[in-house]
Structure formats: C-alpha cells, structure tokens
Residue, then its C-alpha position, 0 to 999 in steps of 0.5 A: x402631640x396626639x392632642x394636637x394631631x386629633x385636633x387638627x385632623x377634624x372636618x377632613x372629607x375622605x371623599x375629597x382626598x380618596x378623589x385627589x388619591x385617585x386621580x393623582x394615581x391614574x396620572x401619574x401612572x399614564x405619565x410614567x407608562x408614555x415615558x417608559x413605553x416611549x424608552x422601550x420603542x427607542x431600540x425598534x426605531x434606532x434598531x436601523x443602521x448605526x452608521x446611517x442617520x435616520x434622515x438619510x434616504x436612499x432614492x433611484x427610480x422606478x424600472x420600466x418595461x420600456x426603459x428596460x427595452x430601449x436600454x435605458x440605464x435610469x440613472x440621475x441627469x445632472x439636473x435631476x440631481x440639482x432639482x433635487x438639492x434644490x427643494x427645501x427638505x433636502x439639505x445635501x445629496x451624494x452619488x452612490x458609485x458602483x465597481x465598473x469590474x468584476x468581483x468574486x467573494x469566498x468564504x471557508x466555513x470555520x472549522x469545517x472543509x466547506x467552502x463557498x465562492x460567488x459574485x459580488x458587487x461594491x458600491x460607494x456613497x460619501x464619507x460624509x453620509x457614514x457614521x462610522x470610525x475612520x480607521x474602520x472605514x479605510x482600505x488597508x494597503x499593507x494588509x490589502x483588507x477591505x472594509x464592507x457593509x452588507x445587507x442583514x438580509x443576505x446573512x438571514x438568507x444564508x442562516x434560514x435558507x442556504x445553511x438550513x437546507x444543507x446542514x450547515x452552522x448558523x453564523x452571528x452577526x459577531x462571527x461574521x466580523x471575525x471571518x475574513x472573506x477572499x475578495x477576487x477582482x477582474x478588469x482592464x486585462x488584471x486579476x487582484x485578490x484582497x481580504x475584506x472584512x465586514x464592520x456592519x450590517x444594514x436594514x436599509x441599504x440593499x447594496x454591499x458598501x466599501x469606501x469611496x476612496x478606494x472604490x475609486x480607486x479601483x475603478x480607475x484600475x480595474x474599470x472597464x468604461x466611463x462614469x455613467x449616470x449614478x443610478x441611485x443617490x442619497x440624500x439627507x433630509x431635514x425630516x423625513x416624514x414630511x408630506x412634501x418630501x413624499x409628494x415630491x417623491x411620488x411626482x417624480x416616480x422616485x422610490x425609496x429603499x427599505x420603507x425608510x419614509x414608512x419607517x419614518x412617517x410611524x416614528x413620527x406618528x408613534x411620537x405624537x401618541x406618546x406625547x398626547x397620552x403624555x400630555x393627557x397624564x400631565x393634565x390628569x395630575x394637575x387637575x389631581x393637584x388642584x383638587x389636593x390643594x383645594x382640600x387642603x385649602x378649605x380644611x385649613x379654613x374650617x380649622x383656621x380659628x384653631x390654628x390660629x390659637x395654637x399659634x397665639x399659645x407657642x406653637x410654630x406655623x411649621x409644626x402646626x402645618x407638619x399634620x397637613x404636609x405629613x398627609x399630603x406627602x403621604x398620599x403623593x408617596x403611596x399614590x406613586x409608589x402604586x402607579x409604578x408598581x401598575x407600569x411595572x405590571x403594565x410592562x410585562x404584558x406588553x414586553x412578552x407581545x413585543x418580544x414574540x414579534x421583535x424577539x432580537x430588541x434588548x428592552x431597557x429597564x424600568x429605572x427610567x421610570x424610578x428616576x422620573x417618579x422620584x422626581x415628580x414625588x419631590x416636585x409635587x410633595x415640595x409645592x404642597x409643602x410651600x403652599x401649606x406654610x403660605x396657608x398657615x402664615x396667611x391664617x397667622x397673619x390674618x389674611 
C-alpha cells in the first residue's frame, strides 16, 4: 500500500493545491461569516413589536402652525383615505380610533407605599393589523381587565428619569406584565373604574392601544361627540422600502412613525450586502473548486499510463482512485474546519462592538454556521468523489 500511495502521489504541484487550499479557504470563510452575521442581525431587525408586521406603517400628517391656529384637526378625509389604498403599494388601510373621554391611570409600586396616578389616553386600530393571541387581546367583563399596548419609551422614561431621580425601583418589562393598573374613566355624566393589564410593548407606536371592540364600546358610552376624521391611519404595504411608497409619502406631506421607512430602507440595503458578499463567497469557492479539479485533472494525466496498468494487473478504479479522493477530502476538511474556527474568531469581535450599542439583543450561536459548513463539506467532498472515479474510469476505458 505504501507502494502504491508513493506511486500515485508523484508529479503533485503544492503550488497548485496550496492555491485551491487557499482560495477554498477564503470563500468559504466570507460565506460562512455573511451567513452568521446575517443570523446575528435577525433580533436588531426583528427586535420591533412582535405584534406588529414589518410592512405595516403608521402615517398622519404633518402639524402646522396655521392648521393649528384655524383649528384644524388634520385628520384623514375619506377620499384621502381611498387615494391611499388606491396606490399600488398599499394593500390595505385601517383607521386608528381615539377614546373620545377621559381617563386617568394609577399604579401602587410593589412592595412599597408609593403610588403614582395620571392622564392617560387609548387609541384603537384593526384586529387584523395585530399579532397577537385573541384571549389576550379582549376585554374581560367579568374581571372588568383591559388588555394595553404601551409605548417601550414610557417605561425607559420612567426607570431612567422618573425612578432614577426619586430613588424609586427600577421596573422590567416582565414586572410591568404582572402589575395591574387602576384604570378610571370619565364621560357622558358617568365615572367607571377597570383593571388594565399590559401584554406588550412597542418601538413603533407612540400611542397606548387597547382593543377595537371594547374602545368602541366605550366611546359610545362614555363619548362625549361624534366620530371625527381619524388623524392617523395604518397601512399595510407590500414592502416598505420601495422608493415610491416614499416619494408618495413625501408628495403628500404625510409622516411616519417611529422611522419605520428608515428602519426598513436599512434592513433592505443590509440585505443586499449580505447577499453580495454572500455572492462573492460563493464565487471565490467555485473558482476554488475549479482549480482543485483542474489539479486533479492534469495529476491524473500525468499519471494515467500508471493507473492504467494498476487497473490492467487488479486493481479497482476506486482503490486507485482513494489516493486522489483521501486528499481532496482532506484539504476541503481542514480548509473548513479552519475557515469556521476565523468566523468563530471574527464573531467575537464584532459581538463585543454590537453588544456595547445594542446591549438588550440576545446574539444566536454559531451552530448555524456548523450546520452550513457541514453541508457544504459533504456537498463539495461527494463532487470531487464523483469526478475522480468519472476521471479514473475514463482513463480505464481509454477516454
């Protein structure tokens, strides 16, 4: 056997094979490294609000000094709103509804004797826009407990300003679940006192949502005038980093909420480089691959007389073919083996930048990259086996 191995291992050019080894290397470490820097950006772009798609986006209009003096409302005309679903990046619109009485909330600090009471307001948009479990998402009558969806800015307020500056404990999103607020409302001559109860929080929506049904509801108890013109709308879109969706925007000096088109615009741009510097991986471990076959291909020539006559004397095309398929497999398994040991090295760099600016993101592992750098090691290891023996054969058979 060793016989054989010093045999068939004569004319091979390191020079050739350190070129594949090298090239094969750097692309598949750019692959590996888009893959699981693309994974580790998932929670920065999904980190919104679970309950609220990403192509939905919240418009109203712009305020205006005169608007404001001539007591204008600046709400949404009916034809506004059909102009809007009208355009071909809008699929569907919804009216936000706002309590049309007052409301008052209060809190009792756990485990402490303070308390804190103030104004409050409710607005309303479309089950349909929400995400979120339908028994969560309901008044209760027997408890009399609403369900709320509050702005994660008012609890950063109250832990980095309000708490900070009277000594008081910080709250988690997760405490703040647990607590129930007073609820007091006012109108038509009545006063009503519930429990609300906060199942989430939004990056998006600068306004405390309650469930159409009941606000509703209570607008047609406790409301003091008519509907008037909703003053901001949501819409869902079909993407909404197109450039016309924000020309149309713009033309019609409609603003958005909580930079969703910006927020969007760089999710979309961040996915193009991604899948450019995926795509120039890819091209880098094919030109890889072409260079190993090429090696390959040109030692089987010069050696073809002498396989050839190991064939003629007994041996089969695979065992003179294991020599060229053991080395190839051999360096596709140290090339990967190194190329996820520089992601893995990579990674911890970039992971302590992301984690000082995005410190409340939970970073997923590097198993993705395992499983991805697997698959490609028995991808590429399976077409070098197929075209050596095709070679060998060829050589047998005289082609």
């Amino acid at each position: 056997m060793k016989l054989l191995w010093k045999l068939l291992r004569a004319h091979i050019s390191v020079t050739q094979f350190a070129g594949f080894f090298i090239t094969n290397l750097i692309g598949l470490t750019i692959v590996l490294a888009g893959i699981q820097f693309k994974e580790d950006l998932k929670p920065f772009f999904a980190q919104g609000d679970s309950f609220l798609k990403d192509d939905y986006i919240v418009v109203s209009k712009k305020v205006s000094a005169l608007g404001s003096l001539v007591g204008s409302t600046g709400g949404f005309s009916d034809k506004e709103i059909q102009n809007i679903e009208e355009q071909p990046f809008v699929k569907t619109t919804g009216k936000f509804e706002a309590a049309r009485f007052r409301i008052s909330g209060g809190l009792k600090m756990p485990g402490t004797n303070l308390s804190f009471q103030t104004y409050m307001f409710f607005e309303a948009v479309p089950d349909r826009f929400l995400d979120i479990k339908v028994d969560e998402w309901k008044f209760n009558e027997n408890t009399g407990e609403i369900p709320i969806i509050i702005p994660r800015s008012y609890l950063n307020l109250y832990n980095f300003g309000f708490a900070a500056s009277r000594s008081m404990p910080k709250l988690s999103e997760g405490m703040i679940k647990m607590l129930r607020l007073d609820i007091f409302i006012n109108g038509n001559g009545q006063r009503a006192e519930y429990k609300g109860k906060v199942v989430g929080f939004s990056n998006r929506l600068n306004t405390i949502l309650v469930p159409a049904s009941f606000l509703t509801w209570a607008n047609s108890e406790y409301g003091a005038k008519e509907n008037e013109e909703p003053v901001r709308i949501i819409m869902e879109v079909t993407n909404s980093s197109d450039e016309k969706l924000a020309s149309y925007l713009s033309s019609k000096g409609y603003e958005t909420e909580g930079n969703m088109l910006n927020s969007g615009k760089l999710a979309y741009f961040m996915r193009i480089i991604i899948f450019m510097v995926l795509g120039v991986g890819v091209l880098i471990c094919l030109l890889s691959f072409f260079i190993l076959i090429l090696s390959i291909y040109l030692l089987l020539q010069k050696n073809s007389d002498k396989l050839k006559n190991l064939m003629l004397i007994g041996y089969s095309g695979f065992r003179v073919s294991f020599f060229y398929i053991l080395f190839a497999v051999s360096l596709n398994l140290i090339a990967t083996a190194l190329s996820v040991s520089l992601v893995a090295w990579l990674r911890k760099l970039y992971i302590a930048i992301f984690s000082e600016m995005l410190p409340d993101i939970n970073f997923s592992g590097i198993s993705i990259i395992l499983l991805y750098a697997f698959i490609l090691f028995i991808i590429i290891s399976l077409t070098d086996l197929f075209i050596i023996l095709g070679k060998v054969k060829g050589i047998r058979n005289n082609k």
